[in-house]
Every structure is written in C-alpha cells, then in structure tokens.
C-alpha positions as CSV (number, residue, x, y, z in Angstrom):
1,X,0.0,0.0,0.0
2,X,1.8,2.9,1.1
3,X,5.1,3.9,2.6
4,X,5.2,4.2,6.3
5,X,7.5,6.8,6.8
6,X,4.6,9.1,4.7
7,X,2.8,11.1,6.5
8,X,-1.0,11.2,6.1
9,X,-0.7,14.7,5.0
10,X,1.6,13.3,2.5
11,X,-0.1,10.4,1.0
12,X,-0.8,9.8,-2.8
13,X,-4.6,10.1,-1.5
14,X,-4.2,13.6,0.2
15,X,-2.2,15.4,-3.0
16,X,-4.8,13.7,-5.7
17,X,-7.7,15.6,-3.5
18,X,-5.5,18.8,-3.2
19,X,-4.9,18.4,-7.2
20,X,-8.7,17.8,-7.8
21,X,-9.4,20.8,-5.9
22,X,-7.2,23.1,-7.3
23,X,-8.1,22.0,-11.1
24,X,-11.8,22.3,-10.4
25,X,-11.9,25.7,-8.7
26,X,-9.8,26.4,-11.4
27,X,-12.8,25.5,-14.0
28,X,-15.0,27.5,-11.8
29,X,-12.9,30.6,-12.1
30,X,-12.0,30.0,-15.8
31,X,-15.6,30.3,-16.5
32,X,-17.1,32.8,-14.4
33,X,-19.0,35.2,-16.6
34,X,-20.3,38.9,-15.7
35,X,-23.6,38.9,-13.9
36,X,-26.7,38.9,-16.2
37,X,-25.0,37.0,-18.6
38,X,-25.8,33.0,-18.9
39,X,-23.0,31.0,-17.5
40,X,-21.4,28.2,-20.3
41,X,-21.7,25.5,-17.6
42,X,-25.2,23.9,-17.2
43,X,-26.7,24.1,-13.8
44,X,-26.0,20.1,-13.6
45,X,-22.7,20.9,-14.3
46,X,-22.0,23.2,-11.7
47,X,-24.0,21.0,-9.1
48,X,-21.4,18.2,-9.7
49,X,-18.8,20.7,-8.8
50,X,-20.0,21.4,-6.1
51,X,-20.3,18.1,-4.8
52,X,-17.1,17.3,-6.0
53,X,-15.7,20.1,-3.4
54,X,-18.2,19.3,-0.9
55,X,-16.9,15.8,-1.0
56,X,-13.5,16.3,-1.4
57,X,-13.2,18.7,1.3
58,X,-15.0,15.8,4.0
59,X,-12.2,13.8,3.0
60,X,-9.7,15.9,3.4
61,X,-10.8,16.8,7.1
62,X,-10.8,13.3,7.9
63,X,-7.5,12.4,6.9
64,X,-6.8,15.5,8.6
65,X,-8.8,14.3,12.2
66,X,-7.1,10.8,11.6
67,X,-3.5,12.2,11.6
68,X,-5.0,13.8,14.9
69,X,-4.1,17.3,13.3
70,X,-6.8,20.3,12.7
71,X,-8.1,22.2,9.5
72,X,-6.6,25.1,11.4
73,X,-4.3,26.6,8.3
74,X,-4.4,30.2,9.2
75,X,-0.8,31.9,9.5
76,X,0.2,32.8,13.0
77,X,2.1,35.5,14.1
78,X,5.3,36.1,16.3
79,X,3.5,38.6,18.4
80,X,0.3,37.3,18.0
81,X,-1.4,36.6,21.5
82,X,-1.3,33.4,22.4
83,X,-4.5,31.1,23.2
84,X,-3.3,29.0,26.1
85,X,-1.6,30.0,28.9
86,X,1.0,28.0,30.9
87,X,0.7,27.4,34.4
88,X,3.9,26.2,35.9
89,X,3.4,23.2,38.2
90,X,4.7,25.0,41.0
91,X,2.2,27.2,41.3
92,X,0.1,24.5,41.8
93,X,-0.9,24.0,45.3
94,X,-3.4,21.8,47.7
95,X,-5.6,24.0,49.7
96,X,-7.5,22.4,52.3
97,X,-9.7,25.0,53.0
98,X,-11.7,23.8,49.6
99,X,-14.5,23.0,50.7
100,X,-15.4,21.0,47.5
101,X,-12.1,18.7,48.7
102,X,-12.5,16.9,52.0
C-alpha cells in the first residue's frame, strides 16, 4: 500500500484531493461570466462541482482528524497573542480549605 515513513498529509490520497481541488476551482474561475449574462456550464454541471468540493473537502478533514491534526491553516504570528496560557506546576498547590475537597 503505502510507505510508512509518509505522513497522512503526505499520501498519494491527500495530494490527488488537493490536485482535484485546485483543477476544479480552477474551471470554476475560468468560467465565471459577468452577472446577467448565462453561465457556459449547465446548472448540472456546476452541481457536480459542487459536490465534487463538498466531498472532497470531508475527506480531506478526515484524513486531517485521523492524523490527529486540525483544519486550522491560518498563519500565525510572532506577536500574536497566544490562546493558552502555561501554568507552571509550581504554582500549583493543595488547599485544604476547599470545601469542595474533604
């Protein structure tokens, strides 16, 4: 099947969806036409597109899930804020006045 030491991400599976993709928005955008006028894909057409994409994309999100990664591609920033905060251990302490805690 496939090579071990490839990552999901990397598969043959994962860049033939990301080629699909690309090659069909590309047909979408190749084709666009100015509004009022009649589009030179039939409406059929441009359903299977979309359900092309639709499906594609659910695939790629669970390949994604299943390499326990997330569909989180934005770029991040040096001096962004960060969304977690460390708490050192040591500043961890019991208190036994907690009343929830006997």
């Amino acid at each position: 099947m496939s090579d071990d030491k490839t990552t999901p991400l990397e598969s043959k599976e994962f860049q033939i969806l990301k080629a699909l993709k690309l090659v069909l928005t590309d047909v979408v955008k190749d084709t666009a036409t100015q509004p009022g006028l009649k589009h030179p894909l039939s409406d059929r057409t441009i359903e299977g597109i979309r359900q092309c994409l639709k499906l594609i994309s659910a695939r790629e999100r669970e390949i994604v899930e299943d390499a326990g990664k997330t569909m989180d591609m934005r770029p991040h920033y040096v001096d962004e804020p960060k969304k977690s905060v460390v708490v050192p251990i040591t500043s961890i302490s019991r208190n036994k006045k907690d009343p929830e805690k006997k």
